[in-house]
ROVEXTI-5975 format. One record per residue (C-alpha): residue number from 0; chain; residue in one letter; x, y, z. Coordinates in steps of 0.05 Angstrom, whole numbers. Layout:
BEGIN
NUM,A,a,X,Y,Z
...
END
This chain:
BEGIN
0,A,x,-1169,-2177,4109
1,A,x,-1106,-2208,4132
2,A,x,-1057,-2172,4086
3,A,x,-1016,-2110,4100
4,A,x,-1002,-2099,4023
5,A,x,-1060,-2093,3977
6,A,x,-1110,-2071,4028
7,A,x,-1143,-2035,3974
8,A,x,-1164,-2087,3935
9,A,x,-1211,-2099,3986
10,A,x,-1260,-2140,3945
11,A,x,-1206,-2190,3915
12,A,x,-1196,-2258,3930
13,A,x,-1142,-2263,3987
14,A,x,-1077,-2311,3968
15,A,x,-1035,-2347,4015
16,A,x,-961,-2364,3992
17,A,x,-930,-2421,4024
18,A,x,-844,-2438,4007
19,A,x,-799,-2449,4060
20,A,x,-759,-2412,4012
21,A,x,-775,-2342,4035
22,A,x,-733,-2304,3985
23,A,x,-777,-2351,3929
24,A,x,-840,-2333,3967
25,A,x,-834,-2262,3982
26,A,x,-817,-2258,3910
27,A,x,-885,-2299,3886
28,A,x,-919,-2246,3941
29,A,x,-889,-2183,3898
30,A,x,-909,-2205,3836
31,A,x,-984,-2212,3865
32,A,x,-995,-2163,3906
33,A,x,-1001,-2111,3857
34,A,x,-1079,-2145,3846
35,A,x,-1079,-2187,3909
36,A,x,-1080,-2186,3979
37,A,x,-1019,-2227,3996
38,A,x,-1001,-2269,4058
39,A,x,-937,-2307,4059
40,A,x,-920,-2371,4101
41,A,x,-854,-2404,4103
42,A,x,-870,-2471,4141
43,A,x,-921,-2518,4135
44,A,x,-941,-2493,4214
45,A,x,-943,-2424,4189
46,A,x,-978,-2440,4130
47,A,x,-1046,-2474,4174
48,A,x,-1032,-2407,4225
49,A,x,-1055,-2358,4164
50,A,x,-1102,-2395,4137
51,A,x,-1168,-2361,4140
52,A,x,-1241,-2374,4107
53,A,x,-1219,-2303,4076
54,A,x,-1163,-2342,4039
55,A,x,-1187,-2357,3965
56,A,x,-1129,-2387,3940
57,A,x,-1069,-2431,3967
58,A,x,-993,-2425,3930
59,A,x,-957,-2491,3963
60,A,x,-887,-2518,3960
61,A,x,-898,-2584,3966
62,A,x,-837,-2598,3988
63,A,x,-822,-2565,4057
64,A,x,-776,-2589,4128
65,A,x,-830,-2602,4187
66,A,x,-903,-2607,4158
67,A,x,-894,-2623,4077
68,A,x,-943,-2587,4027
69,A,x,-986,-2657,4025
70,A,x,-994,-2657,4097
71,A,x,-1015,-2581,4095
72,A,x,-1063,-2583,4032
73,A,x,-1090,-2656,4073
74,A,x,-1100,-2607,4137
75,A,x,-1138,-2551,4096
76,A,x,-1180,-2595,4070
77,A,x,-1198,-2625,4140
78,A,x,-1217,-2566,4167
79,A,x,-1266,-2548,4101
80,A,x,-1232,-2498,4079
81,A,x,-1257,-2472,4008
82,A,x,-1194,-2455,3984
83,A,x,-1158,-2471,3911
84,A,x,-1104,-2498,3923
85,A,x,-1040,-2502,3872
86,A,x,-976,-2543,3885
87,A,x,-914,-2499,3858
88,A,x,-867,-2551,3864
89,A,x,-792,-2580,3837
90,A,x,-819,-2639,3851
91,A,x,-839,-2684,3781
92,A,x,-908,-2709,3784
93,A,x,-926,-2779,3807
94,A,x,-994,-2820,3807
95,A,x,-1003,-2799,3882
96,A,x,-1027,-2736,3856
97,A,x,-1091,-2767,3837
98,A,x,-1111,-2779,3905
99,A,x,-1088,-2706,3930
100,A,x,-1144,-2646,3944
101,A,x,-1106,-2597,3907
102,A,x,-1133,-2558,3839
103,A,x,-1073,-2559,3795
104,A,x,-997,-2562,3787
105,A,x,-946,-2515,3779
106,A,x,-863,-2541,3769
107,A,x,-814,-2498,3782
108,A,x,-784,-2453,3753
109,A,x,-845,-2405,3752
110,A,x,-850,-2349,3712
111,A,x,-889,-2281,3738
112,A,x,-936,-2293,3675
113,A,x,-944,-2368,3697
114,A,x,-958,-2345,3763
115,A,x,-1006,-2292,3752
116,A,x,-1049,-2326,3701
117,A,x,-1058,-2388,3739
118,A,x,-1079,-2343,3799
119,A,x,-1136,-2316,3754
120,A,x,-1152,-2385,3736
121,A,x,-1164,-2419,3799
122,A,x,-1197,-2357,3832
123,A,x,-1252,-2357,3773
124,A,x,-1266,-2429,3787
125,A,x,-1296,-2408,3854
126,A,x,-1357,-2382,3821
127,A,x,-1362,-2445,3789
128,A,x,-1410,-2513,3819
129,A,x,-1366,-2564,3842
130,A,x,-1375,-2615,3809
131,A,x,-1353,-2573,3753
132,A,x,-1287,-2555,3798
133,A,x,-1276,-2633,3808
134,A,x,-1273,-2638,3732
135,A,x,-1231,-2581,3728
136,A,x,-1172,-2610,3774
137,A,x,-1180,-2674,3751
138,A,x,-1177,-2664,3682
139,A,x,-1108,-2616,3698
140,A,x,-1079,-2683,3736
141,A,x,-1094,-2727,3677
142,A,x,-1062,-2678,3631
143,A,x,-1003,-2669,3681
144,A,x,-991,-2746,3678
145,A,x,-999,-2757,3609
146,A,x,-950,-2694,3595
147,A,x,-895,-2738,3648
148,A,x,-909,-2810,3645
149,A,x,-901,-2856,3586
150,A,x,-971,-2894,3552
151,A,x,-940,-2956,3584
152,A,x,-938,-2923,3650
153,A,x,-1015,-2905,3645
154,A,x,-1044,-2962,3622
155,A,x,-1006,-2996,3674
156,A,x,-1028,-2952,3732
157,A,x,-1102,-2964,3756
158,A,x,-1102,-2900,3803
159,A,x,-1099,-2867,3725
160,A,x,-1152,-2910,3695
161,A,x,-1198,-2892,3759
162,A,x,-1187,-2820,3752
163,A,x,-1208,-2830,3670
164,A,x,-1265,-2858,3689
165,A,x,-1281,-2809,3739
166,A,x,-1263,-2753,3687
167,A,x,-1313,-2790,3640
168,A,x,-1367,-2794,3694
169,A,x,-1366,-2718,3713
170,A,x,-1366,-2700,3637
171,A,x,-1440,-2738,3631
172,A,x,-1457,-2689,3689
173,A,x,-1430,-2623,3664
174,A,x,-1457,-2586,3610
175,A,x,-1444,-2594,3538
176,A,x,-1391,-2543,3522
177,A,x,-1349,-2570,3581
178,A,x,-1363,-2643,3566
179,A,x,-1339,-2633,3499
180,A,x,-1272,-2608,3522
181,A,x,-1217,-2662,3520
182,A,x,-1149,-2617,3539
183,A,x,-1128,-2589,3582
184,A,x,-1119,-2522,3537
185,A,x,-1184,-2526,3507
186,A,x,-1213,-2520,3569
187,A,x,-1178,-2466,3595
188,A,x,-1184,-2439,3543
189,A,x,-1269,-2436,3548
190,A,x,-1270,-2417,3623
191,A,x,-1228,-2352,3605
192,A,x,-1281,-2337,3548
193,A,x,-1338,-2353,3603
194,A,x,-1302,-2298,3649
195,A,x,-1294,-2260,3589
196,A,x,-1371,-2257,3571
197,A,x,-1393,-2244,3642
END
């Protein structure tokens, strides 16, 4: 384990929290470590320090001085970690996201509710095959763009058109209650009811 709080929870996914704002990240770390076992990073050189196979899930500014979140998450990936990794971020969403290893989005302002729940999420989709995971993250970046960019924008934008067809792709390969799913919600939705029947 490679938490001091938490320690109990001995058998719970581990979560790194990376914000060069460390008021903003120790707060993030309070609010999990009630159910988590909590590191905190507050540079991008910190961040690839902690990072451990025991590290489930990755909270990343993506904006930080030195190494930025993209060049951590880039770094993580690298070196095969199996981490899920979330962007909390000011930063408005662009199409270079398609191309980024990350699982999903989060903009700041976060609330402890946002926070918490999309913990749960991402952890549960470690039990999950990944091809199912890769239609899981890039079904929350096409819903992330549509939610920012105009229809103009994303008929324009053939990064966005590649990703639909990749969404479309994995959907033949998944089975039928998640190729079904065309939101965002709705599929969130079914994955906590999967967790919930289990």
């Amino acid at each position: 384990m490679t938490s001091t709080e938490g320690d109990s929870m001995g058998d719970e996914p581990d979560v790194l929290v990376v914000d060069d704002e460390t008021r903003l990240a120790d707060l993030f770390a309070a609010w999990l470590q009630t159910d988590w076992s909590v590191e905190t990073a507050y540079d991008g050189e910190e961040a690839l320090e902690k990072m451990a196979d025991s590290v489930e899930v990755v909270l990343l500014d993506r904006r930080m001085p030195g190494l930025s979140g993209d060049e951590v998450l880039e770094r993580i990936r690298e070196k095969g970690y199996d981490a899920r990794v979330v962007m909390v971020t000011a930063v408005d969403p662009d199409f270079d996201i398609i191309e980024m290893g990350f699982d999903d989005y989060l903009v700041k302002p976060v609330s402890k509710d946002e926070l918490l729940e999309m913990v749960d999420t991402v952890s549960d989709r470690s039990d999950y095959e990944s091809e199912i995971q890769e239609y899981y993250a890039l079904v929350s970046k096409k819903a992330l763009l549509e939610s920012e960019k105009p229809d103009r924008k994303l008929a324009e934008n053939e990064e966005y058109q590649e990703l639909c067809d990749r969404v479309a792709e994995l959907e033949d390969r998944v089975d039928d209650a998640v190729s079904q799913m065309t939101s965002h919600d709705e599929f969130v939705g079914a994955f906590q009811n999967l967790q919930s029947e289990n």
